[in-house]
N, C-alpha and C positions, 0 to 999 in steps of 0.2 A: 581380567579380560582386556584383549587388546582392542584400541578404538578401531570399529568398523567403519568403512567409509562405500560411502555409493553414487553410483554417477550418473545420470541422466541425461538422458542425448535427448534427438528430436528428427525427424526427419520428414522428409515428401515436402512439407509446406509449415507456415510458421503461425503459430498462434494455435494450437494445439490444443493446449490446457496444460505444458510441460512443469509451470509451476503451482499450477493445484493437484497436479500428479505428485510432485513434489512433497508439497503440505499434507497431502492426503495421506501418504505412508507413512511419514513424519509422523503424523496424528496417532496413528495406525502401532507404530511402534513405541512412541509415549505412552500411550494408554495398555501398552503391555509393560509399563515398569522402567523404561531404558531409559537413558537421556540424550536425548536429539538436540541437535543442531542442524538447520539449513545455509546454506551460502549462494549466492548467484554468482557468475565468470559472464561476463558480458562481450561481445568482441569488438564495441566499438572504441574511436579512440580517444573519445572525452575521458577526461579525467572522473568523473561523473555526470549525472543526469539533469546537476542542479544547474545549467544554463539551459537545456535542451526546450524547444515550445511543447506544450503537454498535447498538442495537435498532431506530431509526432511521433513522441515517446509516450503520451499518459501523464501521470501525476507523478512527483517527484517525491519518494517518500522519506522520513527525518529519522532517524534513529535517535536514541535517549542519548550517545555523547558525540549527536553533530556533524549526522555525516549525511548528504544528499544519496539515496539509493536510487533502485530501479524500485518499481511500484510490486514487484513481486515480495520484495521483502515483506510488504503488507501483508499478502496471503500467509507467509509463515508464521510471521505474530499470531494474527488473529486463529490460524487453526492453532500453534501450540501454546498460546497464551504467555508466550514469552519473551523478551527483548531480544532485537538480535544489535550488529552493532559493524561497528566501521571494517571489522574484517570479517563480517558476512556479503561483500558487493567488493566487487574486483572485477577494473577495467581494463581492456588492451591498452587503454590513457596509462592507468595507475603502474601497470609490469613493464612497460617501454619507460615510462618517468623516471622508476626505480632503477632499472637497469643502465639508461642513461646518465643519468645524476651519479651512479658507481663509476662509472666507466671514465667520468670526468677527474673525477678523487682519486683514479690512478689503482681500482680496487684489482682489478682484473690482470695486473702487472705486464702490464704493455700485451697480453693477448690479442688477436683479434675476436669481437665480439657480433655475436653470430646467436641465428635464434637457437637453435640449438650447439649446445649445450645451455647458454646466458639464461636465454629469454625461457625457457621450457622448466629448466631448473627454478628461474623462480614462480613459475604461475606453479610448479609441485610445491615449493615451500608454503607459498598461501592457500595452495589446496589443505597440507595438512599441517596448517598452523592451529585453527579452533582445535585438531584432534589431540595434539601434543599438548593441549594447555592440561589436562587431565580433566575437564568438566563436561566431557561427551564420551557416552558410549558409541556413539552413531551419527556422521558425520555427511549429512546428504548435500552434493553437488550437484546445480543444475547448470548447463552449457548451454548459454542463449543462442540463439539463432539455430539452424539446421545442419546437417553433414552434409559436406560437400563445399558450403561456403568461407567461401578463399579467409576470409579475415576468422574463422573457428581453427582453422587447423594446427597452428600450435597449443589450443587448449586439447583439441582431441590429441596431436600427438605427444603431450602432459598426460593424458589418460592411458592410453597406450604403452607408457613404459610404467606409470604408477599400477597398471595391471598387472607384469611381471617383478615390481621389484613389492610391492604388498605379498605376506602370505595370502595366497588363493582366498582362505576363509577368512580374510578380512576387505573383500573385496566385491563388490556386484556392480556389473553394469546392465543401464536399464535404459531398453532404447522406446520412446514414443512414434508409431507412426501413424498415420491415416490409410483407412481400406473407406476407400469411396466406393457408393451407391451410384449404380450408373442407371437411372429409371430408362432410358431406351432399349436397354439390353434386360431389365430387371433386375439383374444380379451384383455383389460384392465382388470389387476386383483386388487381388492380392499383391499385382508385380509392380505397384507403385512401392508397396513396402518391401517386400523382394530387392529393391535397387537401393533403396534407403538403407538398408541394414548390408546388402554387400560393398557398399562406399565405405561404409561405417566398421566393415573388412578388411577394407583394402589397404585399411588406414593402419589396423594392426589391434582396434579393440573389437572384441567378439563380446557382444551380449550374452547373459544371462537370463535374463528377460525380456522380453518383448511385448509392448500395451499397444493395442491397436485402439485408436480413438475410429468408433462408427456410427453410422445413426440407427442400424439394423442389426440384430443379435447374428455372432459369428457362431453358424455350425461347428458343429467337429471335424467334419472335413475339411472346413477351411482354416480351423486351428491347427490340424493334422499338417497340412498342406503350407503354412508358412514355418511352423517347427522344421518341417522336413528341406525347405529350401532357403531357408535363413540359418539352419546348422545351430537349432537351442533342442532344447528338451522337451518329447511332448509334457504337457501339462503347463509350459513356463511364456505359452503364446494364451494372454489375457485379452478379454475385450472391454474398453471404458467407452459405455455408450453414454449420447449424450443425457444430462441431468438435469432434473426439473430445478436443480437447485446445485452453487458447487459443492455447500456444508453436504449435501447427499456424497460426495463422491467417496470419502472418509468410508462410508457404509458399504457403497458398492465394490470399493477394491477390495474392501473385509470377504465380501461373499465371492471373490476371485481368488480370493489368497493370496494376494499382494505379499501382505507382510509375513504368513507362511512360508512361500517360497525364500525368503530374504530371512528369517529365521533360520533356514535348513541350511541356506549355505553358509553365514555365518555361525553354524554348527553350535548356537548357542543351546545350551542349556538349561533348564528349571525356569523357563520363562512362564511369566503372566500371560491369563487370556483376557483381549481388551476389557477396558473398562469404559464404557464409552453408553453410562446411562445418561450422564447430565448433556450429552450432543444432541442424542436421539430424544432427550424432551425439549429440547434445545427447537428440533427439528420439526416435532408434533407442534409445536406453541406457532412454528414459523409455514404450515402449510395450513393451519389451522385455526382462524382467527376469528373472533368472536367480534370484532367491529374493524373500520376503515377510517384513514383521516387522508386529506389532500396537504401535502408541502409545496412551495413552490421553491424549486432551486434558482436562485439568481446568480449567472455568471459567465464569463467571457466565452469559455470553450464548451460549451454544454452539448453541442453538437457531437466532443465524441467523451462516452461514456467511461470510459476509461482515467478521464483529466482530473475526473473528481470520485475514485474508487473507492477511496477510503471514506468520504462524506456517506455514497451509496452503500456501503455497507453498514457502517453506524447506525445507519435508518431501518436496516434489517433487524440487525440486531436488539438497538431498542423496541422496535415493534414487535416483534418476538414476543420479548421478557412482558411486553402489555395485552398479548395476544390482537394486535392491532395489526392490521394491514394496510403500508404508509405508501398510498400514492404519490411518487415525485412526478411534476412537473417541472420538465427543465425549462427554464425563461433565460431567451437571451438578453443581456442586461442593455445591449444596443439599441433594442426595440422598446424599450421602458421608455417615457416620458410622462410629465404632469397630463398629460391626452390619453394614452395608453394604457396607464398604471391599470386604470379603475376595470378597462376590458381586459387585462392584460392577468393581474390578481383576483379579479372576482371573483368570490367561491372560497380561495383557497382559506386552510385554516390553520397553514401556519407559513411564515417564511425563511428562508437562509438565501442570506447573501453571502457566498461563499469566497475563497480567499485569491488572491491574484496579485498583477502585475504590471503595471505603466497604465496610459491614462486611458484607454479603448474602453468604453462600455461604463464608467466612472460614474456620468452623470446620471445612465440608468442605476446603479446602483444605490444612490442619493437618492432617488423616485421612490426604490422600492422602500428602504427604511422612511422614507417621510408617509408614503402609503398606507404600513404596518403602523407605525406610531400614534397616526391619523385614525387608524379603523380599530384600534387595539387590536392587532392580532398579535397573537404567538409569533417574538421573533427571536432567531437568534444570529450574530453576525460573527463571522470567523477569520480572523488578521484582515486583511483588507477591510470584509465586512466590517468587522470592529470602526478600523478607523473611519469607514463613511459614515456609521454611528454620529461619531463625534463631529465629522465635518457635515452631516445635515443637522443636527442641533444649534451647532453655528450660526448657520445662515438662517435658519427659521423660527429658533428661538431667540437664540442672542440676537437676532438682528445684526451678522455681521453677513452679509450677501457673499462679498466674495472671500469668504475662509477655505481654505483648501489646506492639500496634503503639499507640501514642499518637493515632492517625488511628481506632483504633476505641475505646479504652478510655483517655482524657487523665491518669486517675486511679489507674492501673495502679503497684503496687509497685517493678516491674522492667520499665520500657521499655528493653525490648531496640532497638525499633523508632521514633526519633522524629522530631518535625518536625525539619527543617534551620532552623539558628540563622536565615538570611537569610529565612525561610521566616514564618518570628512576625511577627504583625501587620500580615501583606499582607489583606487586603478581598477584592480583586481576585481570581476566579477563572481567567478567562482568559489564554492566555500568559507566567503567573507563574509556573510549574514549573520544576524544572530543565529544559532543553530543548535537544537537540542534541548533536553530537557532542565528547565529552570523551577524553581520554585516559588510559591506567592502566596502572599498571607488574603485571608477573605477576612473581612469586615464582619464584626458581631452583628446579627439584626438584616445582615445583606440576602438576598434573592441565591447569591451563586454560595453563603453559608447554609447556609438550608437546602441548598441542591447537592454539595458536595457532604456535607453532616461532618463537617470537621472545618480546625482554622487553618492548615496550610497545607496546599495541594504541589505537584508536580508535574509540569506539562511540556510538553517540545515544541518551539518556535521555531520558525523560517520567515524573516523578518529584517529589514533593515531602518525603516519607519516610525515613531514610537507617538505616543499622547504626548502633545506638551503641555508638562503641568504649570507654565503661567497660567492657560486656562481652565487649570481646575475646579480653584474655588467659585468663578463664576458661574459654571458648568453647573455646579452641584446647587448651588441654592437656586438655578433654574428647573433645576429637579433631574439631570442625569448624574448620576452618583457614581464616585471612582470607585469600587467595591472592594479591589484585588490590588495588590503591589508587589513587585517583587524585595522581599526584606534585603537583599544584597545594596539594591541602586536607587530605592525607592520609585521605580519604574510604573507609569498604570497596565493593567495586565486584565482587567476586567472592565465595562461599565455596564452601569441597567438602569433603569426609568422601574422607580419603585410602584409611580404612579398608575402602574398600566399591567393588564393582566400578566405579559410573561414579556421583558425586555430584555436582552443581554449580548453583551459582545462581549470578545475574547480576544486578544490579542494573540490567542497561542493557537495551537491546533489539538484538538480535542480529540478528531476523530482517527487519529494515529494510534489511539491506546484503546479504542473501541475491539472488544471480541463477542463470539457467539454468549460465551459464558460467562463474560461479565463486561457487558453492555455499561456504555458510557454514561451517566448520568447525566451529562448536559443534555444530550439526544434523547433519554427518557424524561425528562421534565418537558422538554418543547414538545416530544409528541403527547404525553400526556396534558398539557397545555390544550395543545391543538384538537386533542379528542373532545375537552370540556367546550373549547371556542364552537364546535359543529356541534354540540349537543345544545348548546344557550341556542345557539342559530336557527336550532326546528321548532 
């Protein structure tokens, strides 16, 4: 069989749900046997996301070999429970980079270089680069932003001729619009998506599909009625209303025939019908909870929910698998102080201080683990967090007051917290962190060996900061224990306070590898922590 590929647009306005639209077919089509692959095409022109402020763009998410994405990559993992990777996220940065850097080296033999043919040609080669490797039968693209906007349209018109030069039946395009509810008038209006999909004409690719996101169920007449003026097939105009949940959407495209229709025209054969039990108890455990716990999230951008996606989904996930229902409380780490902490935390029953960036909101940080420490509660800190870990142990155990992280204070007595040797005298902000997945040995008898149930784990870093181990030994026979190392550099990569119900930092990022169906085990020990913390409490 030859690899299928499928493209999804987006139209009317942005932020849709194009990439849980995405994931959700994805899902959809895994669970009948295939093997999928998602990719994103972005149209701005960073090279990637990993400079951008997550106030922004969101949370920047890691791949296992090192590559900053868009935060959509996330949603693909976790629904197909499988890594994606540096040539799943492709920027208008990354195709002008490439093409320029040729152009330089004489590739193009003195042509003039023009978006089309240059530029168009290569966003097709890394449209169908995953497909050529031979480890996808099904190859789904999503085109960030919407039709019509000036910086998309050499990926649309990338689509447009991969429409004609693919066989037909290797081929679907799949357009997202919005049919908004207009409560003054009562009714669903159509000729927003009407305009979306004849831009998305004009352009030269014709859908196959059509998902209308709404918040009101579309009659048949108004399914009739945009088939009949958008030029698809009745039956091929779907509606994705909004979801109590997005793991639901996987279920409701099922009962649309999402992946039916995308079967029929890739004319496949002797296909599987989903298998999709372990989701839907997945989803029973997650609407259905047999108890509550309070988290409190400490962290710089907490205002937009997005900055920390993959943190909030971990918390779903593990609470899931405990049938627990985990209240976040996002805490700005600004408003934290030895005054505040106590009004600030009371209550809650477990904490994360979550991962970040320069010195804004630090000291709150340092509050909230001396708080946690103080009150024993369930805590767990993640890269950043980690290291306030160690720089409030500093100051409050060791008695060194002012210990800091070298990334805020270079001048600092006692950097506990410093650059990495390799790390001196890069320029270069972009893609020069540590990045990606590393490996690290746990300690026999340690908190994070008993959590993981084995001696050496594997986890993704985005980090340029490390422990310094002069202050180890001192550390540990005050009672914070280095736990984890990485066996390559002897790196710390874990610490925890044995002495206290649930302590632990991570230098790495945990909640990257978190899914519905197999939840992260750091995130189930702290909320199972925190469920015992509010039960001792009444």
């Amino acid at each position: 069989m030859n690899t299928k590929y499928i493209f999804i647009t987006g139209g009317v306005v942005s932020s849709l749900g194009k990439g849980i639209i995405a994931a959700s077919l994805a899902k959809l089509l895994q669970s009948r046997g295939l093997r999928v692959t998602i990719q994103k095409f972005d149209p701005y022109i960073n090279i990637d996301p990993g400079t951008l402020n997550p106030y922004e763009h969101g949370e920047c998410f890691v791949t296992d070999d090192g590559t900053e994405t868009d935060l959509d990559l996330g949603h693909y993992e976790r629904f197909l429970g499988v890594p994606t990777s540096r040539a799943s996220n492709v920027t208008t940065g990354k195709i002008y980079y490439t093409v320029i850097t040729r152009e330089r080296e004489g590739a193009y033999l003195g042509k003039t270089v023009q978006i089309i043919p240059h530029i168009t040609d290569e966003i097709k080669r890394r449209m169908t680069l995953l497909g050529k490797s031979g480890d996808y039968d099904v190859v789904i693209t999503e085109i960030g932003g919407t039709v019509g906007d000036m910086e998309s349209q050499p990926f649309i018109e990338a689509v447009r001729q991969l429409q004609w030069e693919l066989p037909e039946e290797d081929f679907v395009s799949v357009h997202l619009t919005l049919v908004p509810f207009l409560n003054a008038a009562k009714e669903l209006k159509t000729k927003p998506t009407q305009h979306s999909v004849q831009m998305l004409q004009q352009a030269g690719v014709h859908p196959d599909i059509i998902v209308c996101r709404t918040e009101h169920p579309l009659s048949e007449d108004i399914r009739r009625k945009v088939a009949l003026f958008c030029n698809v097939k009745p039956g091929h105009v779907i509606q994705s209303l909004d979801a109590w949940s997005i793991y639901q959407v996987p279920l409701n495209m099922h009962e649309e025939h999402l992946d039916d229709l995308v079967i029929r025209k890739f004319q496949i054969e002797n296909f599987e019908q989903p298998r999709l039990d372990g989701w839907r108890r997945f989803l029973d455990r997650l609407q259905n909870p047999r108890q509550e716990t309070d988290i409190a999230l400490v962290g710089k951008y907490v205002a937009l929910q997005d900055a920390y996606k993959s943190i909030l989904e971990a918390f779903v996930h593990a609470g899931a698998s405990l049938e627990t229902k985990v209240n976040v409380h996002p805490v700005l780490s600004e408003t934290i102080t030895s005054e505040t902490a106590p009004e600030l935390l009371k209550g809650m029953d477990g904490i994360l201080v979550a991962p970040g960036f320069g010195s804004r909101g630090l000291e709150g940080k340092i509050e909230a683990v001396r708080y946690a420490r103080e009150h024993g509660i369930p805590f767990l800190g993640i890269c950043l967090g980690m290291q306030m870990c160690v720089v409030e142990f500093a100051r409050n155990i060791l008695g060194y007051p002012d210990a800091d992280s070298t990334e805020v204070r270079p001048d600092t007595a006692h950097p506990v917290i410093d650059l990495m040797e390799e790390q001196k005298g890069l320029k270069e902000k972009g893609g020069t962190m540590r990045l990606g997945a590393y490996e690290c040995e746990l300690k026999e008898g340690s908190l994070a060996r008993r959590i993981y149930g084995t001696d050496r784990i594997s986890e993704r870093h985005r980090h340029r900061y490390e422990f310094n181990p002069v202050y180890a030994g001192e550390m540990e026979e005050a009672g914070l224990r280095a736990s984890g190392h990485n066996p390559g550099t002897g790196l710390v990569e874990i610490v925890e306070i044995q002495a206290h119900p649930f302590f632990i930092g991570v230098q790495f990022h945990p909640e990257y590898k978190s899914t519905p169906e197999r939840p992260h085990p750091l995130f189930v020990s702290l909320i199972s922590a925190a469920v015992g913390q509010r039960k001792n409490r009444k």
